[in-house]
C-alpha positions as CSV (number, residue, x, y, z in Angstrom):
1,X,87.0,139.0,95.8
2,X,88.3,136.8,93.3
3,X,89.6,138.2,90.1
4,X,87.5,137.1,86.7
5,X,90.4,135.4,85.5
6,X,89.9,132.9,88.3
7,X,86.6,132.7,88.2
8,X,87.1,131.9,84.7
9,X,89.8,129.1,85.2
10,X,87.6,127.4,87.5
11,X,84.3,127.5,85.1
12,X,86.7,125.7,82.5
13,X,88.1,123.8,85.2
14,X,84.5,122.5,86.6
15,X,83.8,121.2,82.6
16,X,87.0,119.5,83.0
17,X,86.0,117.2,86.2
18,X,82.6,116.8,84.4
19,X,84.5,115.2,81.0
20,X,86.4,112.9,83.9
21,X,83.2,112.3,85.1
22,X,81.7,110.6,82.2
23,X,84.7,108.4,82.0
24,X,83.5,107.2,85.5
25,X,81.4,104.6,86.0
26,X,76.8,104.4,86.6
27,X,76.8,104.6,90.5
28,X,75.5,101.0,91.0
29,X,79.1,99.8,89.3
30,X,80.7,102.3,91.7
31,X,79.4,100.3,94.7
32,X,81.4,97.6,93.9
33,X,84.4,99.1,93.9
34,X,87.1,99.5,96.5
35,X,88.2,103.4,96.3
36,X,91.8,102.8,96.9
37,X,93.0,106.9,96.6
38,X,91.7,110.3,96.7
39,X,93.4,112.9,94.5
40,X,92.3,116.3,94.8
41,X,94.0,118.7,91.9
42,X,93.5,122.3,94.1
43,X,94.3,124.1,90.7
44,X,91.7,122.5,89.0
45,X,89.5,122.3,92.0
46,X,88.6,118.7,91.3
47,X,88.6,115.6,93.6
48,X,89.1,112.4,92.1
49,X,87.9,109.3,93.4
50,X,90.6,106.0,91.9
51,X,90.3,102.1,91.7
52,X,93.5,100.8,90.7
53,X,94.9,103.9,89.4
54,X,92.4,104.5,87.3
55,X,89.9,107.6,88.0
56,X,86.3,106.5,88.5
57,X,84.2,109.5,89.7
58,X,85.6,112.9,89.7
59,X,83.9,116.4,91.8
60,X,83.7,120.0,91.2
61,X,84.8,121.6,95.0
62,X,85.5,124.2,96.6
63,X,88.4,125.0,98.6
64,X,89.7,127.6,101.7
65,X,89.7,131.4,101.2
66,X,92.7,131.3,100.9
67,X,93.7,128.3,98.4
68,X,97.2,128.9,96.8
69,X,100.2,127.5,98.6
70,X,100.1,124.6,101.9
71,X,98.6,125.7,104.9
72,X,100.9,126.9,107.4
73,X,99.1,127.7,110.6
74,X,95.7,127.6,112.7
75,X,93.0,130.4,110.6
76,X,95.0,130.6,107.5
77,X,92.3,129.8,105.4
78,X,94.3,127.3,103.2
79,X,93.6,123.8,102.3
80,X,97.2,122.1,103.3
81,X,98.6,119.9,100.2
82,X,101.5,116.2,100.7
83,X,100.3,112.9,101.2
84,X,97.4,112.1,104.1
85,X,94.8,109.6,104.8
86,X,91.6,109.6,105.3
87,X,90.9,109.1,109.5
88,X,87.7,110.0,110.6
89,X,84.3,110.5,110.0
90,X,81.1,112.3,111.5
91,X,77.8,111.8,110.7
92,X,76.4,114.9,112.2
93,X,78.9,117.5,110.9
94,X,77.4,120.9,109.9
95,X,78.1,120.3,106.6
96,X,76.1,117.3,106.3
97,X,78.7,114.5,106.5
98,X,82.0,114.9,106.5
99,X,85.5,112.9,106.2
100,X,88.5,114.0,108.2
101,X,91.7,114.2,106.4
102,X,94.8,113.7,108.9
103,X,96.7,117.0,108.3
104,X,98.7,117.3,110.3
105,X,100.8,115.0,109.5
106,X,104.7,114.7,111.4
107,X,106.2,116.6,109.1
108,X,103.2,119.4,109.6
109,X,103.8,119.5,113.2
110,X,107.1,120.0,113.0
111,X,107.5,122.4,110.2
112,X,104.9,124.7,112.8
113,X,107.1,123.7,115.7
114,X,109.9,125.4,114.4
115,X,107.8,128.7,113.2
116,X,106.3,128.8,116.4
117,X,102.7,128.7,115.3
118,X,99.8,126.1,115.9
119,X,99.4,124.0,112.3
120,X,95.6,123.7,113.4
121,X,93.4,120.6,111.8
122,X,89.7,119.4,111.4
123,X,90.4,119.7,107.6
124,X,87.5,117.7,106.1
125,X,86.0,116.7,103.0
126,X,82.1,118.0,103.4
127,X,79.3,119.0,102.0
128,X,77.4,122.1,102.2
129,X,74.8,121.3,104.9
130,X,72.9,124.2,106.4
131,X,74.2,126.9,104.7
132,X,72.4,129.7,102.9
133,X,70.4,129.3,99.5
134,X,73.0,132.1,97.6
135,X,75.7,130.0,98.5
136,X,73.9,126.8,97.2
137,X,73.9,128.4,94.0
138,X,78.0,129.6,94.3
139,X,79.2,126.8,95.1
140,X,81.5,125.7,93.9
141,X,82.3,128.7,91.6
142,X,83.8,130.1,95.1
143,X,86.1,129.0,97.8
144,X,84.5,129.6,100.9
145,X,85.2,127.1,103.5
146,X,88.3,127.8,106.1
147,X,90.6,125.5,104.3
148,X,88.6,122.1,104.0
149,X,87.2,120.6,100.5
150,X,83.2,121.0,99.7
151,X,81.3,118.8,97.7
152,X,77.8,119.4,97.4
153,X,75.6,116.8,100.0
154,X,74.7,114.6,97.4
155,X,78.0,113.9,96.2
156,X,79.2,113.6,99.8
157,X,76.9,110.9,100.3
158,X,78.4,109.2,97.6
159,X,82.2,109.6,98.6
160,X,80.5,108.8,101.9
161,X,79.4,105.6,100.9
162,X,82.7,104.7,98.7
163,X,85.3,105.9,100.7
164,X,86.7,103.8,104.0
165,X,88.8,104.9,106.9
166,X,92.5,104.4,105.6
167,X,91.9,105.8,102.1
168,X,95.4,107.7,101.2
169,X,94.8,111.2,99.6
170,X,96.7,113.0,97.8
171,X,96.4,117.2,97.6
172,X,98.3,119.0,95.2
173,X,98.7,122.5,94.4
């Protein structure tokens, strides 16, 4: 469990990304626009969509159980942080939709080579999809996924619909 102080940080956080968001732009201008790079702020648990270096939408999310530091290995529960694209996407995930971030990258392998360990993957961007009414209502006041980043399906759709194959993202700490 959490302590309050988090819980705190992230409530103060969450009115943070919604101040960026009404800097952002009414979802019909948004379709114009190419997204041209994710930044998500783990500390602040925001994601941030950009045009030109400029943030345009930004997301309340939720991370891994285990958020603080760069995931190290397969099961750590941590969402990993560096420089990645965006590489895949699935229609039918569990969580609704969901965009495949490529961790790992090189130097992710090899940094698990050396310890030995298995760096694992399938970190995604998702939403929520089937999962129970309580944690519709948690999210994203918790982090409860196994080291991916949750948006809620609605906003999915839209960073669906805005977001191509090839986006860079940025995660840090």
């Amino acid at each position: 469990m959490r302590p309050i102080s988090s819980i705190l940080f992230d409530i103060v956080s969450l009115r943070f990304a919604a101040c960026l968001a009404l800097l952002g732009m009414a979802p019909a201008a948004l379709a114009d626009l190419k997204i041209d790079r994710l930044v998500i702020e783990k500390s602040q648990r925001v994601l941030i969509l950009e045009h030109d270096g400029a943030p345009v939408r930004s997301y309340a999310i939720a991370l891994g159980g285990a958020p603080r530091g760069h995931k190290q290995r397969e099961g750590d529960q941590r969402t990993p942080e560096g420089q990645y694209t965006i590489d895949a996407r699935n229609e039918e995930s569990a969580f609704h939709r969901s965009l495949r971030i490529s961790y790992p990258n090189d130097a992710d392998r090899r940094r698990a080579a050396m310890e030995g360990v298995d760096p694992g993957g399938q970190i995604m961007i998702h939403g929520i999809g089937e999962a129970d009414p309580e944690m519709r209502k948690l999210h994203p006041y918790i982090d409860w996924t196994a080291g991916c980043v949750a948006v809620t399906d609605s906003e999915i759709e839209e960073i669906w619909s805005l977001v191509e194959i090839g986006t860079p993202i940025v995660i840090r700490p």
